[in-house]
C-alpha positions in Angstrom: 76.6 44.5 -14.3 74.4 43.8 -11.2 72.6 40.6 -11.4 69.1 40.8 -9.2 67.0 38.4 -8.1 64.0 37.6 -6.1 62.3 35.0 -4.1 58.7 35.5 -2.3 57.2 34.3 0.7 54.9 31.0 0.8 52.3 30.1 2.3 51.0 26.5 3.1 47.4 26.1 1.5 46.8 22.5 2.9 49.0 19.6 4.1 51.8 21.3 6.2 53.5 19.9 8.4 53.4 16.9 6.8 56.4 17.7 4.1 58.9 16.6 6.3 57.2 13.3 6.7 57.0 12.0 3.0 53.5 13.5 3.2 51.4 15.3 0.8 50.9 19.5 0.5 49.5 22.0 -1.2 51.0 25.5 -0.9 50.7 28.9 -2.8 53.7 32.1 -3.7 52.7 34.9 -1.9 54.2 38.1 -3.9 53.3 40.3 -1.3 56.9 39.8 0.6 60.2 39.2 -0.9 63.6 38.3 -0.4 65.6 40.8 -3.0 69.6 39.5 -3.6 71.9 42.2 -5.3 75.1 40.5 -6.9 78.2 42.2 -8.7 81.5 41.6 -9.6 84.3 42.6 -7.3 87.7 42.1 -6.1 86.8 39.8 -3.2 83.8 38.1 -2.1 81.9 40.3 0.3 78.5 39.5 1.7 77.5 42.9 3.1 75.7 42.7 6.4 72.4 44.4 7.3 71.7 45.7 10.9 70.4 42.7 12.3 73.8 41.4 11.3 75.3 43.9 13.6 76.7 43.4 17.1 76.6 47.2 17.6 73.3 48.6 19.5 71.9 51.8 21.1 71.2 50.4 24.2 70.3 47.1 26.1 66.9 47.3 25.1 67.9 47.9 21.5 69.8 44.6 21.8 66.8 42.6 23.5 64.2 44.1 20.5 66.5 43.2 18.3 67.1 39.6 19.4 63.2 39.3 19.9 62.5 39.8 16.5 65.0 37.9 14.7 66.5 35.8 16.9 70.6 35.6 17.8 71.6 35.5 13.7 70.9 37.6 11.0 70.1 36.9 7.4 74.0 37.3 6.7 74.5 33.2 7.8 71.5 31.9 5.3 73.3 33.9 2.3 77.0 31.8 3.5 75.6 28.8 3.4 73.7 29.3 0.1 77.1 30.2 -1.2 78.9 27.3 0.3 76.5 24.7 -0.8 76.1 26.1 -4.5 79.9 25.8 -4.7 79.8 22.1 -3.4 77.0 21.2 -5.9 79.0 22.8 -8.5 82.3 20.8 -7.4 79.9 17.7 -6.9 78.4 18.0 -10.6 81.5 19.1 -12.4 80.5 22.3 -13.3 83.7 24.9 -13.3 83.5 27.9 -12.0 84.9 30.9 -13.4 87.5 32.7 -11.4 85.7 35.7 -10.4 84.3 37.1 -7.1 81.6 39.1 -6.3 80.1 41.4 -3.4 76.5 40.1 -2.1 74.0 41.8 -0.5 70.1 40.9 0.4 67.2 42.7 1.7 63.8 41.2 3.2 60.6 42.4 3.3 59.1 39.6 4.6 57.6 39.6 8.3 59.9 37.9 10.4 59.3 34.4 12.3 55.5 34.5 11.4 55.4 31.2 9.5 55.9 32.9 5.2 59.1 31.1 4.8 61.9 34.3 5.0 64.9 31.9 5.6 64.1 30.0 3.0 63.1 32.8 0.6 66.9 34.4 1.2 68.5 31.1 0.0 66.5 31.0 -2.9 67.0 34.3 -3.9 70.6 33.6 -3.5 71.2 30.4 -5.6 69.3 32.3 -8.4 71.9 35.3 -8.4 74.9 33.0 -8.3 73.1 31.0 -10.9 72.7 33.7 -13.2 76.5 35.2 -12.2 78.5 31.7 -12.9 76.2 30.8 -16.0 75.4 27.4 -14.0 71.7 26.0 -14.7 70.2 23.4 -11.4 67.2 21.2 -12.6 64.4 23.1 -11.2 63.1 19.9 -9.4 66.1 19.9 -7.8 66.7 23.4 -6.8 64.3 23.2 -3.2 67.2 20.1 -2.1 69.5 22.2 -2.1 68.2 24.9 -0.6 67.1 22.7 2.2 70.4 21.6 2.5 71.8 24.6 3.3 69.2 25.2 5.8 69.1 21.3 7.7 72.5 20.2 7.0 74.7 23.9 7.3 72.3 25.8 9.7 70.2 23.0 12.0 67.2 25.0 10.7 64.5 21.7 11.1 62.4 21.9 8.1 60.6 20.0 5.2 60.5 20.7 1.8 57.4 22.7 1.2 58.6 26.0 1.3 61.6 25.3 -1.1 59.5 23.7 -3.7 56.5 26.4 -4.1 59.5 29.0 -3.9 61.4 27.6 -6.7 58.1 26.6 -8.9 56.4 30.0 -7.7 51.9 29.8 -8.5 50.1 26.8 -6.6 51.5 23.6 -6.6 50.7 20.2 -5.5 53.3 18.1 -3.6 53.6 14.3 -2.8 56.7 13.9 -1.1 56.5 10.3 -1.8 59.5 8.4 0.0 59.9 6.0 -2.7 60.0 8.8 -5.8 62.6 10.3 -3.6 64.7 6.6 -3.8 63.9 6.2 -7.5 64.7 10.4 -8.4 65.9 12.2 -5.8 62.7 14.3 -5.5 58.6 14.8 -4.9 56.6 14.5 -7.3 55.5 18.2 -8.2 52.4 18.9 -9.7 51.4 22.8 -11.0 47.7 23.5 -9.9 46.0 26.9 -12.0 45.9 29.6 -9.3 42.8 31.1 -11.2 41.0 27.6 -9.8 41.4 29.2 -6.1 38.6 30.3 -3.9 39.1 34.3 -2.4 41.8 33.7 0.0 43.3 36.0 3.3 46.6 35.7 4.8 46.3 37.2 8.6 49.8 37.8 10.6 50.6 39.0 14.3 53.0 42.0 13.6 54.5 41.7 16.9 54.6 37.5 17.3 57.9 36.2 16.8 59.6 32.4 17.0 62.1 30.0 15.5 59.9 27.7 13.9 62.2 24.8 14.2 62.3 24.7 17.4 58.2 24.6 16.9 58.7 21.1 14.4 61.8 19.4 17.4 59.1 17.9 19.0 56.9 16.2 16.6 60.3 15.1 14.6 61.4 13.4 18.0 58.5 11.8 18.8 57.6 10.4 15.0 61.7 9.0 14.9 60.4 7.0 18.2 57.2 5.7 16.4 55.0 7.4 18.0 51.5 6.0 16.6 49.3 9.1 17.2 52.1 11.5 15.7 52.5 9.1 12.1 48.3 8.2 12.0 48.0 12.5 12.8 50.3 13.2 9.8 49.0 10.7 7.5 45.8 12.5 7.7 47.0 15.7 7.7 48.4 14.6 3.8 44.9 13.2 3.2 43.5 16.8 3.5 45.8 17.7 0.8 45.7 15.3 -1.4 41.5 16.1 -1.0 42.3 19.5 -1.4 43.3 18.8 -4.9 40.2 17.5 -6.3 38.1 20.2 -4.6 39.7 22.8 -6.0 39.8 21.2 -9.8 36.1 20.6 -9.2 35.6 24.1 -7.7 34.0 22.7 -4.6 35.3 25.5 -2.3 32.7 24.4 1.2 34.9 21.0 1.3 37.9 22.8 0.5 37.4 25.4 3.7 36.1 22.2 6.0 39.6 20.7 5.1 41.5 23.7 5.8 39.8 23.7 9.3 40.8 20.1 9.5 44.0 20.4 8.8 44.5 23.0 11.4 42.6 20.4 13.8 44.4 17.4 13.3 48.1 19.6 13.8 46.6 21.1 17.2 46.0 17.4 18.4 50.2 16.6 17.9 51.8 20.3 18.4 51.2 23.0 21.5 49.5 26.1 20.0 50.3 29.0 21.7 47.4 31.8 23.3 48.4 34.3 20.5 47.6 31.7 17.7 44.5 30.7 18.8 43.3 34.0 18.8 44.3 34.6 15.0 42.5 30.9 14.4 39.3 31.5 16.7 38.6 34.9 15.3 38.8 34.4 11.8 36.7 31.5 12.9 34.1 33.6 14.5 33.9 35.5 11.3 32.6 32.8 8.9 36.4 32.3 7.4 38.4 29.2 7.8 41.7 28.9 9.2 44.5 27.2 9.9 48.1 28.2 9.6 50.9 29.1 6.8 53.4 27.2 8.3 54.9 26.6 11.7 52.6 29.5 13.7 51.8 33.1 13.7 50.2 33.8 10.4 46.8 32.4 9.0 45.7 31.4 6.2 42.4 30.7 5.0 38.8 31.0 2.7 36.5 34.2 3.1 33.3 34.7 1.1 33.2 38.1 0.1 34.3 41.7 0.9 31.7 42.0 3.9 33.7 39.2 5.5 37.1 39.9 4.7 36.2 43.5 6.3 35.0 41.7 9.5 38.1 39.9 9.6 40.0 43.2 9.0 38.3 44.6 11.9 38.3 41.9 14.1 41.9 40.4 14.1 43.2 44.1 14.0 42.0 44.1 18.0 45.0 41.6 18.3 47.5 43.6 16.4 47.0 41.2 13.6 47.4 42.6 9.7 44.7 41.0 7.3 45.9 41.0 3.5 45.1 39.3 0.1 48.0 37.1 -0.9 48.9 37.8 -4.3 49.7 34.6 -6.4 50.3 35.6 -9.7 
C-alpha cells in the first residue's frame, strides 16, 4: 500500500514576524502549492532524492542555477530530519514502533525561497505519512513543535511557529504565541477564524527572486536577544495588528483590516532591510489601490483588492517585474 500525504503552502495574513517573539499572528493555507510525500513499505529505508539533491550537473552554469534557486541542500535533508525527530518523539512518548521500513519520496510544487513556507510544508507532509504508516497519532496542537524542531534544532533553519501551526490546522487561524501558555502547555494558543469571513485576497511572487529566509530573521533575532528597545516595541506592535486584525475581520470591517496589513508591512521595514526587488512587489500593488505587505520572510505579497478591475491592474502591473499575481485558495 502507498500511504500519501500532503501539506500546502502558508501565507502570513497579519502578525509575522512576530511568531518567533511570543507575539500574535494571523495566517491562511494556500492550496495553490503543495508538498506531496509518497511512503511504502520496503526492505530498507530509502529516501529517494530528487535533482536538486543531485551533485551531478550539465555544466557550471547548470550548478550555479541550480544553487541560485535552492540554495546548497535539497529537500532530501528536511525529509531526514522529519524522520529522525518522529522517531525521537516516538522513543520520547513510548510509542513502539513496528519493525518495518519504508522507501520515501517527496515532490514540491511550491515556489522556492519566495516566503510560502516549502521547508516547512515538506516536514509536514512527512510526519503525516509516517503517522499514518506506524499507526502513531501527535496531538494536533503539538504537531507545528515538532516540525519546528526538526527545522531549528536538526537543520539551523531560524524560524517561528507560524508556518507549522496554519500547516498542521490548514483554513485561517489565529495565533497568540503567549510565552506563558507555552510554560503552562507546551503550546500557543490556537484559535480557527471562518475563511468565508475574509475580504478578496491576492498572493503576488517574483518567479525569479530567491533567498534563505533565515538568514533574513539572524538579524532581528540577534539584536532582540541584546534588548534592543526599538526591535521588542516594533514587534509588540507588529502582534497588535494581528490581534486587530481579528476583530476586523469578525466584524467585516475590511478598510481597517487592509490599513493594518499596510502597517504591518511598515512597522517590519522599520527593523529589517528590504531589498529593491521587494519594494517593487509592495509599491506596485500599492499603486494599484491593493494593500500589501509580505507572506513571510520576503519575495511574495500578500494583500486586499477590491474587485476584478483591480486585481487585473495588479496582474498587469507586477507582471512588468516578472511577478505572478494569483488568488490563494483557502478552502
Amino acid at each position: 500500500m502507498i500511504i500519501e500525504s500532503l501539506a500546502y503552502a502558508r501565507a502570513g495574513l497579519l502578525g509575522n514576524p512576530s511568531d518567533g517573539y511570543f507575539g500574535k499572528t494571523i495566517s491562511i493555507i494556500v492550496r495553490n502549492f503543495g508538498a506531496h510525500i509518497s511512503l511504502y513499505e520496503s526492505p530498507e529505508l530509502n529516501i529517494e532524492a530528487r535533482e536538486e539533491d543531485s551533485n551531478l550537473y550539465r555544466n557550471i552554469y547548470h550548478l550555479v542555477e541550480s544553487v541560485n534557486l535552492t540554495g546548497y541542500y535539497g529537500g532530501a535533508r528536511l525529509v531526514k530530519a522529519g524522520i529522525k525527530k518522529f522517531a525521537e518523539y516516538c522513543e520520547s512518548n513510548n510509542h513502539k514502533l513496528s519493525n518495518k521500513n519504508f522507501t520515501i519520496r517527496y515532490y514540491s510544487s511550491l515556489p522556492r525561497q519566495v516566503g510560502l513556507a516549502g521547508s516547512s510544508a515538506i516536514i509536514t507532509a512527512t510526519m503525516r505519512a509516517l503517522m499514518r504508516f506506524y499507526e502513531i497519532e501527535i496531538p494536533l496542537e503539538l504537531l507545528p513543535n515538532l516540525v519546528l524542531s526538526a527545522e531549528v534544532d536538526e537543520l539551523g533553519i531560524n524560524a517561528g511557529l507560524q508556518d507549522r501551526v496554519i500547516q498542521a490546522y490548514e483554513g485561517c487561524v489565529y495565533m497568540n504565541f503567549d510565552e506563558k501558555a507555552f510554560k503552562q502547555q507546551g503550546h500557543g494558543i490556537y484559535e480557527r477564524i471562518d475563511p468565508s469571513l475574509l475580504p478578496n485576497l491576492y498572493i503576488a511572487y517574483k518567479v525569479d527572486l530567491g533567498k534563505v529566509s533565515g538568514t533574513v530573521l539572524n538579524d532581528v533575532r540577534s539584536r532582540y536577544l541584546k534588548g534592543d528597545t526599538i526591535v521588542i516595541d516594533t514587534l509588540k506592535e507588529i502582534a497588535e495588528c494581528a490581534e486587530a486584525g481579528k476583530k476586523a475581520i469578525l466584524e467585516q470591517d475590511f478598510s481597517k483590516l487592509g490599513e493594518l496589513i499596510d502597517r504591518n508591512f511598515d512597522l517590519r521595514s522599520k527593523i529589517m532591510q528590504i531589498s529593491e526587488q521587494n519594494w517593487e512587489l509592495i509599491n506596485t500593488a500599492r499603486s494599484c489601490g491593493a494593500s500589501a505587505k509580505f507572506t513571510g520572510s520576503g519575495g511574495s505579497i500578500i494583500g486586499i483588492y477590491e474587485d476584478d478591475e483591480m486585481l487585473t491592474r495588479l496582474v498587469v502591473e507586477l507582471k512588468k517585474y516578472n511577478a505572478r499575481v494569483i488568488k490563494p485558495y483557502i478552502l
